[in-house]
TIDRENLO-542830 format. One record per residue (C-alpha): chain; residue number from 1; x, y, z. Coordinates in Angstrom, 2 decimals, decimal comma, m for minus. Layout:
% TIDRENLO-542830
+-----+-----+---------+---------+---------+
! mol ! seq !    east !   north !      up !
+-----+-----+---------+---------+---------+
!   A ! NUM !       X !       Y !       Z !
...
+-----+-----+---------+---------+---------+
***
This chain:
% TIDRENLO-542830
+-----+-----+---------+---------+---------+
! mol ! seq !    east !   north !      up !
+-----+-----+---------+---------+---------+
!   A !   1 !  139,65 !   76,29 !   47,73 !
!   A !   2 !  135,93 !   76,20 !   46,26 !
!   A !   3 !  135,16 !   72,17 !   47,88 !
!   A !   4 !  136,89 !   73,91 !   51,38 !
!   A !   5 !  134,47 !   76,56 !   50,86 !
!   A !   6 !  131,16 !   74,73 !   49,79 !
!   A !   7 !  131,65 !   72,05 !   52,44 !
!   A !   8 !  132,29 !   75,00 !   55,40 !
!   A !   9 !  129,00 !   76,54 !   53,63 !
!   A !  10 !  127,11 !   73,20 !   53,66 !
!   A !  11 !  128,20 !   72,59 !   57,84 !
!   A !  12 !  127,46 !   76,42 !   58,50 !
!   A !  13 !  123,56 !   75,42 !   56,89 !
!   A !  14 !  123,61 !   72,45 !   58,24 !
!   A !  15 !  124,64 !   73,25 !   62,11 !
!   A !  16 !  122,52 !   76,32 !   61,82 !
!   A !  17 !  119,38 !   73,99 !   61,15 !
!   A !  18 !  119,82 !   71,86 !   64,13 !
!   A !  19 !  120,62 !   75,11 !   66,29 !
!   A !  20 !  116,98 !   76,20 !   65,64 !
!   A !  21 !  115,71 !   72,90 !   66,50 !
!   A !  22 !  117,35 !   71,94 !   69,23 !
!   A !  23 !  116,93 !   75,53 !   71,35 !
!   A !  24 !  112,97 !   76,04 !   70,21 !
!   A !  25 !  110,43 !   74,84 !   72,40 !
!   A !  26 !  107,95 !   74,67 !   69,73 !
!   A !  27 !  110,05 !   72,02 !   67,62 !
!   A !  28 !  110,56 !   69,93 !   70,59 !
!   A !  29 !  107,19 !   69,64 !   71,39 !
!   A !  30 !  106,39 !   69,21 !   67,74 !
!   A !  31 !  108,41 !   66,07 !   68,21 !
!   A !  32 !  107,08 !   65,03 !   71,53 !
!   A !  33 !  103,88 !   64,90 !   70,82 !
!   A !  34 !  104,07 !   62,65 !   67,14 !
!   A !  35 !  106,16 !   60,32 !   69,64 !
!   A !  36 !  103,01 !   60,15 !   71,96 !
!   A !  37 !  100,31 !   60,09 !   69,18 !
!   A !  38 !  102,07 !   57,70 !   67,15 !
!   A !  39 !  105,04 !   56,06 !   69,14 !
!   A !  40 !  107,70 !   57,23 !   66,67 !
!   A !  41 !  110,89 !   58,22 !   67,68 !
!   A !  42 !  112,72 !   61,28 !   65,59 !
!   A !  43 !  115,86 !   62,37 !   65,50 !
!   A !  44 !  118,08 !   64,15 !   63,12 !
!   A !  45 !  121,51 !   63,83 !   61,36 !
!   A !  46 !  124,09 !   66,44 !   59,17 !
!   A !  47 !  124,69 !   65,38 !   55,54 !
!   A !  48 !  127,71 !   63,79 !   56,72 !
!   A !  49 !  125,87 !   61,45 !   58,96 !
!   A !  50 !  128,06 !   62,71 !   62,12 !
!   A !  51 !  126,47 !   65,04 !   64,04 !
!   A !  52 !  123,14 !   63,70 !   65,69 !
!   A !  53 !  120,61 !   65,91 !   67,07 !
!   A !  54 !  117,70 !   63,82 !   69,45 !
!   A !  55 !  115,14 !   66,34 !   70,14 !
!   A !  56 !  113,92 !   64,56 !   73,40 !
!   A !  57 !  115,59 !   63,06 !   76,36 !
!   A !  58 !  116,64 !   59,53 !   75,77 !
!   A !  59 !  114,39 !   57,91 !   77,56 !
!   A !  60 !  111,63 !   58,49 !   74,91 !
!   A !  61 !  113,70 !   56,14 !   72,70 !
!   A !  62 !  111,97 !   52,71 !   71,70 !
!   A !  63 !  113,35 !   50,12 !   74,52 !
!   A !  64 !  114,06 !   47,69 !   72,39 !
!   A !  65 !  116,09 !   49,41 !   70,12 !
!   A !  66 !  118,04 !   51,77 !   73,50 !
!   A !  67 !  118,27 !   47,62 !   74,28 !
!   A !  68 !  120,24 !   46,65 !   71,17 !
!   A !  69 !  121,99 !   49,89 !   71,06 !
!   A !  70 !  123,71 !   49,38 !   74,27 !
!   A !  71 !  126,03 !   46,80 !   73,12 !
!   A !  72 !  128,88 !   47,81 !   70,47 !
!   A !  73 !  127,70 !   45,30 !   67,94 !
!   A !  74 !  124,10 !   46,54 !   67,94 !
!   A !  75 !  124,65 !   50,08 !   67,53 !
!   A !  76 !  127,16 !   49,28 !   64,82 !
!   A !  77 !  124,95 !   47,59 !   62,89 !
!   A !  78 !  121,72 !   49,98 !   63,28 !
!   A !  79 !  124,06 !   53,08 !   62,23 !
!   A !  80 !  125,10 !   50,56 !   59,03 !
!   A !  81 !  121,28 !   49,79 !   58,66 !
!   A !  82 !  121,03 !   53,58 !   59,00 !
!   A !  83 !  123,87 !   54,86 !   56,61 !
!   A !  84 !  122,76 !   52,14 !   53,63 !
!   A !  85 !  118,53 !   53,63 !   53,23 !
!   A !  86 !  120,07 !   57,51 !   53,44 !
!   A !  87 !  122,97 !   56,97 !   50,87 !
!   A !  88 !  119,94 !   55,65 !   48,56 !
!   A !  89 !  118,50 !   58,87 !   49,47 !
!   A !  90 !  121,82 !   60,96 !   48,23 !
!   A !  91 !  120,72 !   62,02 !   44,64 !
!   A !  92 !  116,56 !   61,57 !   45,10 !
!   A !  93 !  114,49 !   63,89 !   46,77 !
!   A !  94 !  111,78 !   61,92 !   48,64 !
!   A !  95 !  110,59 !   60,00 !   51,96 !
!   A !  96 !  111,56 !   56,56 !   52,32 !
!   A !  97 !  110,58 !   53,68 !   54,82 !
!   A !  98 !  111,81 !   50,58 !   55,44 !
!   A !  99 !  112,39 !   47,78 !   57,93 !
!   A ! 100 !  115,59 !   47,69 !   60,29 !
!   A ! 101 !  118,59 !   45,34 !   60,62 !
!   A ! 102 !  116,32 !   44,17 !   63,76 !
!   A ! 103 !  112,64 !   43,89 !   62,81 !
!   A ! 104 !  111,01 !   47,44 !   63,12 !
!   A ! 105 !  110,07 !   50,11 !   60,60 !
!   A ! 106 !  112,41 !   53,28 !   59,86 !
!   A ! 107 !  111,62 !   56,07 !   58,12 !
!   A ! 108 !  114,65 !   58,69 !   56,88 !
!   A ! 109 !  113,22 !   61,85 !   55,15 !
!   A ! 110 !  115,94 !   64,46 !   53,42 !
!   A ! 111 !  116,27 !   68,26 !   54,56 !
!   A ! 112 !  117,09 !   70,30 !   52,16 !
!   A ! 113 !  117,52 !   74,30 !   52,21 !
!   A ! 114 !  117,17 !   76,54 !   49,38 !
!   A ! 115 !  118,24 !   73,53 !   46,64 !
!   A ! 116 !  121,05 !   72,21 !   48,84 !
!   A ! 117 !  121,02 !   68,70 !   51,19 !
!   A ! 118 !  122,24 !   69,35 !   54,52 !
!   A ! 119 !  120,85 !   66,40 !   56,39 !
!   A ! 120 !  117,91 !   63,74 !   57,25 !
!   A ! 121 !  115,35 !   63,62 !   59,67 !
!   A ! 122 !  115,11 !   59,71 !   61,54 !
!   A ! 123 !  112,16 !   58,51 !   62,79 !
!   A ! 124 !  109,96 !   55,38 !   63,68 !
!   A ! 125 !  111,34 !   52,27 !   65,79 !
!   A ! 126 !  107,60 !   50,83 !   65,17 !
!   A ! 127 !  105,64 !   47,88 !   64,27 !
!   A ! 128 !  103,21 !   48,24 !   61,19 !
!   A ! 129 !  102,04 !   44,45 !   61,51 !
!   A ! 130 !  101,37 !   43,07 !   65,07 !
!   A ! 131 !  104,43 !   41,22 !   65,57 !
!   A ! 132 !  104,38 !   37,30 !   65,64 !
!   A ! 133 !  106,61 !   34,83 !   67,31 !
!   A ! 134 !  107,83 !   33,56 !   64,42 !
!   A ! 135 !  109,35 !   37,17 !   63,25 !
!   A ! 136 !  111,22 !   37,40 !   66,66 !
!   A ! 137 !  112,33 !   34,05 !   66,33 !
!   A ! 138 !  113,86 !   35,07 !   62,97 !
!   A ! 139 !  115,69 !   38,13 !   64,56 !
!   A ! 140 !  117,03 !   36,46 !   67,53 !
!   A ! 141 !  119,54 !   34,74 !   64,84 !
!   A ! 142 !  120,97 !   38,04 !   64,15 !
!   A ! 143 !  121,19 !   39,24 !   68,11 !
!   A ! 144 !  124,23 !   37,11 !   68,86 !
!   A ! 145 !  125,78 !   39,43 !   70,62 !
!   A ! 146 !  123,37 !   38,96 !   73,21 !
!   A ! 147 !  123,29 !   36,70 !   76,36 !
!   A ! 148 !  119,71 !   34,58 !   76,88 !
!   A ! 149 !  119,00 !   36,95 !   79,96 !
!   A ! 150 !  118,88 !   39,94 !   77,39 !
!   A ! 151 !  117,31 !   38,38 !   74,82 !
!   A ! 152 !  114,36 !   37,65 !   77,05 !
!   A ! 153 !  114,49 !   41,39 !   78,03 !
!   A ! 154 !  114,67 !   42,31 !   74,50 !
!   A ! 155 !  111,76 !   39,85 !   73,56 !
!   A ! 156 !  109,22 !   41,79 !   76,11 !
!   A ! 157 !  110,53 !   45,08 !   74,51 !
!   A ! 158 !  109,98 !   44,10 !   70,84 !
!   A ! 159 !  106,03 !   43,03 !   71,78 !
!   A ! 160 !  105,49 !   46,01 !   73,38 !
!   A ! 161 !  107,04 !   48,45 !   70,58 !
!   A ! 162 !  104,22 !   50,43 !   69,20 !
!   A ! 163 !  102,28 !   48,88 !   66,40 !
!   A ! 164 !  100,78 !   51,68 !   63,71 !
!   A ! 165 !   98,64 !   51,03 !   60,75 !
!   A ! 166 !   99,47 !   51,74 !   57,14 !
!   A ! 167 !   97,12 !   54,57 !   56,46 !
!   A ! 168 !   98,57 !   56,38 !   60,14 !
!   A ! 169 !  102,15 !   55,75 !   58,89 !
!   A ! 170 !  101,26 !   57,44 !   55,74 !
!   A ! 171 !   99,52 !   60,33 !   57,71 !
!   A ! 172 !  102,20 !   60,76 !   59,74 !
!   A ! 173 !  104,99 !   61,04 !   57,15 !
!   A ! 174 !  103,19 !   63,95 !   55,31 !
!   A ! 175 !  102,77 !   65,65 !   58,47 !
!   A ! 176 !  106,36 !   65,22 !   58,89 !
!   A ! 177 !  107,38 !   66,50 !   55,33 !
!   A ! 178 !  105,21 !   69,66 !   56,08 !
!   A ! 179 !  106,44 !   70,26 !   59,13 !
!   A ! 180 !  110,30 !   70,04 !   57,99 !
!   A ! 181 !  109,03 !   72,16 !   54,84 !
!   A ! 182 !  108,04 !   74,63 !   57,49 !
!   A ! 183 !  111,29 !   74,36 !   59,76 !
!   A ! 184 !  113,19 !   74,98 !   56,28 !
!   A ! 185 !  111,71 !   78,02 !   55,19 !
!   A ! 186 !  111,90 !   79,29 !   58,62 !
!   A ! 187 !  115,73 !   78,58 !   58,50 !
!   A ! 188 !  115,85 !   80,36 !   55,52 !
!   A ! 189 !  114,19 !   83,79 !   56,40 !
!   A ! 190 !  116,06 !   83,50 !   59,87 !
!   A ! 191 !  119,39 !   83,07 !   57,80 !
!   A ! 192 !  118,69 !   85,51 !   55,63 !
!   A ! 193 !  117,98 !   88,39 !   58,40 !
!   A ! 194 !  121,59 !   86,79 !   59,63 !
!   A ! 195 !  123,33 !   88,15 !   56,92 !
!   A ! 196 !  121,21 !   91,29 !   56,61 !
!   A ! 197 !  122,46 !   92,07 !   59,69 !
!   A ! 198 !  126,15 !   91,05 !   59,31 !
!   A ! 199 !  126,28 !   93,57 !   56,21 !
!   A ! 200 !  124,44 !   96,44 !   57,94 !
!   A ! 201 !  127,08 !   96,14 !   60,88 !
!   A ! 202 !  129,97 !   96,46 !   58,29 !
+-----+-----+---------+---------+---------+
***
């Protein structure tokens, strides 16, 4: 009865997080404009890695990667690529980047309210080196579920991804944890008046 009880608690956090983000205009434009500064995509997931929140229209995704993603194969493997960097993340408590199944960097940063995990914010889908023929011609060998036609689309895509230096990735991943520091404690108070209220309508 206690696990059916601290998991409901853990989904009530969680889902009540991504309610906050996904209905404030302020968060979404948070997120809109890192994506047009810096080219990085965000999005976040629950603890249980099911529940996906995108806090932009789909279009703002990195082409290349809305490219791989359309075909079974590549999503499968960028939600594998995905799930192996966060479960390194289960027990530690800090920011993590990383280059994807297909060439570009990732970063996955944990959420945590009060001293419990209920999720991970997703971002980049950039370059931090300008890319180089021979890199693409390395990842090609793992897009066989492509046809030639799409791997020329997918080619164009990957040059033009976004390329961001080492010192601006840096920058941008504090700015990140102090935003979803902020978002956090915000959750908190906001829960907190929640219950205050629940109780005083008893």
């Amino acid at each position: 009865h206690y696990i059916k009880s601290h998991k409901a608690m853990e989904n009530k956090n969680s889902n009540f997080l991504y309610d906050i983000i996904s209905k404030s205009a302020s968060f979404l434009e948070f997120f809109k404009i890192i994506k047009h500064l810096t080219g990085i995509s965000i999005g976040l997931v629950d603890i249980n890695l099911k529940n996906k929140v995108d806090p932009y229209e789909s279009q703002a995704q990195n082409k290349y990667c809305k490219l791989i993603q359309k075909h079974k194969k590549g999503l499968e493997l960028c939600n594998r690529c995905d799930k192996t960097h966060i479960e390194k993340l289960s027990k530690i408590d800090y920011v993590q980047y990383y280059k994807c199944y297909f060439g570009l960097i990732d970063i996955v940063m944990p959420i945590t309210l009060g001293e419990k995990r209920i999720g991970y914010l997703l971002g980049g889908q950039i370059h931090r080196d300008i890319p180089t023929k021979k890199q693409f011609n390395r990842i090609v060998k793992r897009i066989k579920f492509a046809d030639k036609k799409c791997i020329s689309v997918l080619k164009k895509a990957y040059f033009e991804t976004p390329v961001i230096s080492q010192q601006k990735l840096i920058y941008t991943i504090e700015l990140l944890k102090i935003f979803i520091e902020y978002i956090c404690k915000v959750t908190d108070r906001l829960k907190l008046l929640e219950e205050l209220e629940s109780d005083t309508n008893i």
